[in-house]
C-alpha positions as CSV (number, residue, x, y, z in Angstrom):
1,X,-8.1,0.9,16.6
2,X,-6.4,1.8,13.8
3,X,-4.6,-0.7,11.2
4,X,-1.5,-0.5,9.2
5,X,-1.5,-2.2,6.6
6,X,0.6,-2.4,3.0
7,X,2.7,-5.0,0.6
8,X,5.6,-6.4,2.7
9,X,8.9,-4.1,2.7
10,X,6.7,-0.7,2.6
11,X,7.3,0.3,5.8
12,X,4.7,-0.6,8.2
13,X,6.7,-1.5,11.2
14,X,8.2,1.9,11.3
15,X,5.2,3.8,10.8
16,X,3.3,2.1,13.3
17,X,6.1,2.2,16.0
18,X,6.2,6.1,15.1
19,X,2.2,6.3,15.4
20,X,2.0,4.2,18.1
21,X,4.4,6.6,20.0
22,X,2.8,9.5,19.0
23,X,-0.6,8.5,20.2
24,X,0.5,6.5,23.4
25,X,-0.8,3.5,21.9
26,X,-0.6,0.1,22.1
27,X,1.5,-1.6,19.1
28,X,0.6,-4.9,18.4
29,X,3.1,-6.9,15.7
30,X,0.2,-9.1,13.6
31,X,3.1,-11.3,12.6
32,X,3.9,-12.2,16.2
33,X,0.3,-12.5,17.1
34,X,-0.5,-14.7,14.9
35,X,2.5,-16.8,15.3
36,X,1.8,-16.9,19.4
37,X,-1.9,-18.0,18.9
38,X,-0.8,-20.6,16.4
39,X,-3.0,-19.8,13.1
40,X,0.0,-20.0,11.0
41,X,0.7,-23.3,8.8
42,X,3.7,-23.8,6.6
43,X,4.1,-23.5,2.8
44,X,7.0,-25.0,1.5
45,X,6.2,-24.4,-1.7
46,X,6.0,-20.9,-1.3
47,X,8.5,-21.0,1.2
48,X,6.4,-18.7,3.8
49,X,4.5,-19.0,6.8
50,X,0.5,-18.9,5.5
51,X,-2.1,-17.0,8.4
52,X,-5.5,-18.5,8.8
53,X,-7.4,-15.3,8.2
54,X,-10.5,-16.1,9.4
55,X,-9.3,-17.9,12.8
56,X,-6.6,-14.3,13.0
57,X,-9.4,-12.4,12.9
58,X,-11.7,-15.0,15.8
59,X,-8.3,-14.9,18.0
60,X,-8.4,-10.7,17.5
61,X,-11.9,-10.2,18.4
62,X,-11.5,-12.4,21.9
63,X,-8.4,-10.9,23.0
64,X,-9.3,-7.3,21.9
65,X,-13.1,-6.7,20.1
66,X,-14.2,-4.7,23.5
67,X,-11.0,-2.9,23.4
68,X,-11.7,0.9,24.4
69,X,-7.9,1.8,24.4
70,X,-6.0,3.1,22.0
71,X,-4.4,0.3,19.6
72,X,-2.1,0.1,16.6
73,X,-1.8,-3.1,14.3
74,X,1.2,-3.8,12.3
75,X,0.7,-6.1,9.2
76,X,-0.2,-7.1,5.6
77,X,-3.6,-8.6,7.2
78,X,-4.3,-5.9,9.6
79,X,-7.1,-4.4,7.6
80,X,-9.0,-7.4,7.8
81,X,-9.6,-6.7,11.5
82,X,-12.5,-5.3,12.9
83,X,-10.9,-2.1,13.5
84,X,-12.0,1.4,13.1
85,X,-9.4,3.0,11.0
86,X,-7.2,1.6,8.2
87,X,-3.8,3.1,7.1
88,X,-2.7,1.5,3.8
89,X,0.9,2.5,3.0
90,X,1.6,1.9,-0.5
91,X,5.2,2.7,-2.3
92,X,7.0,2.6,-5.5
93,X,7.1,-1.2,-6.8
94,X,11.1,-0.6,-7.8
95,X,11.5,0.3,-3.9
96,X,9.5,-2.3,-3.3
97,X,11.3,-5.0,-5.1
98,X,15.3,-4.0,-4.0
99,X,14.1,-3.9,0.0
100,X,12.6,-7.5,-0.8
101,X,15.4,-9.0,-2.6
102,X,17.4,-7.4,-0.1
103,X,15.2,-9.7,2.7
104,X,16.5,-12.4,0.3
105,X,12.6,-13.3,-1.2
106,X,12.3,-15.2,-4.2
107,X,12.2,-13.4,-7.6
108,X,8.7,-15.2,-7.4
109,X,7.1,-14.0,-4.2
110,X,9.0,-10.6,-5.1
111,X,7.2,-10.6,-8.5
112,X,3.7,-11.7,-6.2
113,X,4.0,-8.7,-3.9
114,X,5.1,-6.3,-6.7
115,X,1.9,-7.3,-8.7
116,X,-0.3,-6.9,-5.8
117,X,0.8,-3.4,-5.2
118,X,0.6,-2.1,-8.5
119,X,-3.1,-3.8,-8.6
120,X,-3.7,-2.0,-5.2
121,X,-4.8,-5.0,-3.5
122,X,-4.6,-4.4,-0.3
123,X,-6.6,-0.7,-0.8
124,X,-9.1,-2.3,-2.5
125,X,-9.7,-4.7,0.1
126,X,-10.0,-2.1,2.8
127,X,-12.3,0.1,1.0
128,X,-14.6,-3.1,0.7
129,X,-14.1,-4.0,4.4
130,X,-14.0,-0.5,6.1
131,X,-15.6,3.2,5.9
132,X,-12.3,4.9,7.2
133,X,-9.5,3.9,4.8
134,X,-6.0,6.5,4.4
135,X,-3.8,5.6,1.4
136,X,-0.3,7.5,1.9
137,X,2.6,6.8,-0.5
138,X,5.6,5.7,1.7
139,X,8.1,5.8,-0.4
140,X,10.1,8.9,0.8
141,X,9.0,8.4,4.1
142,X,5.4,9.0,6.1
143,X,5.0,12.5,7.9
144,X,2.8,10.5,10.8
145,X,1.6,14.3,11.4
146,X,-1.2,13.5,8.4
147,X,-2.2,10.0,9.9
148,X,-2.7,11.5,13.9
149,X,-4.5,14.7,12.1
150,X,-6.4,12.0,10.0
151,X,-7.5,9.8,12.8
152,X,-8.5,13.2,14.8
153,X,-10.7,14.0,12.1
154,X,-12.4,10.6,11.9
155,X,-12.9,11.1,8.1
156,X,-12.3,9.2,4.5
157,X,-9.7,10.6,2.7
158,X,-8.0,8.4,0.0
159,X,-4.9,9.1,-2.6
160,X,-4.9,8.0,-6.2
161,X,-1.7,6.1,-6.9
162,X,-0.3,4.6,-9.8
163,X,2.4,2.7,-10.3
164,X,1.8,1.6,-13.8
165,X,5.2,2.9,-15.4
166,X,7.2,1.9,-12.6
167,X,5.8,-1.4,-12.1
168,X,7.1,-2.4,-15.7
169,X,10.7,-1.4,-15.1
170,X,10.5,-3.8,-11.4
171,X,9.5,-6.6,-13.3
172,X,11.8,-6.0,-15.8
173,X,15.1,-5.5,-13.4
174,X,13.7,-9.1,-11.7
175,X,14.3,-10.8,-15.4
176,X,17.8,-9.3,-15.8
């Protein structure tokens, strides 16, 4: 089972629906899951849908924990699955931040997201939660060749990002 996972506006769907192809997988959408087994609650303040994590991750285990098939999962939460691979996409904050004001987010959740990628959140949490984590920069794109290769080969490999000078000049196009 492999997870892809990454800030919003990275790229995940595309990549997984490309993995998922390439490996005759099954592709589930973690957004849509979670919606159809109702562990979503509104935030108004935030204006977004919040995802139980812990009750995500019960639902996952009973529908798929004995899973022996081949299975793809699409989302910012994926990698908190009990899954045996992790793909973490990661990609340039001022990419980043024009797809999500694109989306029409709020200069504050686009501000959140940016912050968490240039933190490498979402890495970070893998690497505590999994032995098999992949960080690939998406911002040019994903050669899916590297992930299928990857997964072949079982094995850790990890990239070391850094968006530190780019993340400045996001934050500072959001305050224009």
């Amino acid at each position: 089972m492999l997870a892809v996972s990454g800030t919003p506006a990275v790229g995940k769907t595309t990549v997984s629906q490309r993995i998922a192809r390439d490996l005759d997988a099954l592709l589930v959408d973690l957004k849509e899951y979670a919606l159809e087994k109702t562990v979503t609650e509104r935030d108004d303040s935030r204006d977004t849908q919040v995802i139980d994590v812990d009750l995500l991750v019960a639902e996952f285990v009973r529908d798929h924990g004995g899973s022996e098939g081949r299975l793809v999962v699409d989302g910012s939460l994926s990698h908190f699955l009990p899954v045996t691979h992790v793909l973490v996409l990661r990609a340039d904050p001022r990419l980043l931040a024009s797809r999500m004001l694109e989306r029409h987010y709020s200069r504050e959740k686009v501000q959140e997201n940016i912050e968490a990628e240039y933190a490498g959140v979402i890495l970070h949490e893998s690497c505590d939660l999994h032995e098999n984590v992949l960080e690939l920069d998406a911002t040019s794109g994903v050669d899916t060749g590297v992930v299928t290769d990857w997964l072949a080969a079982g094995g850790r490999r990890l990239m070391d990002i850094d968006w530190s000078m780019e993340f400045g000049q996001a934050l500072a196009s959001l305050h224009k």
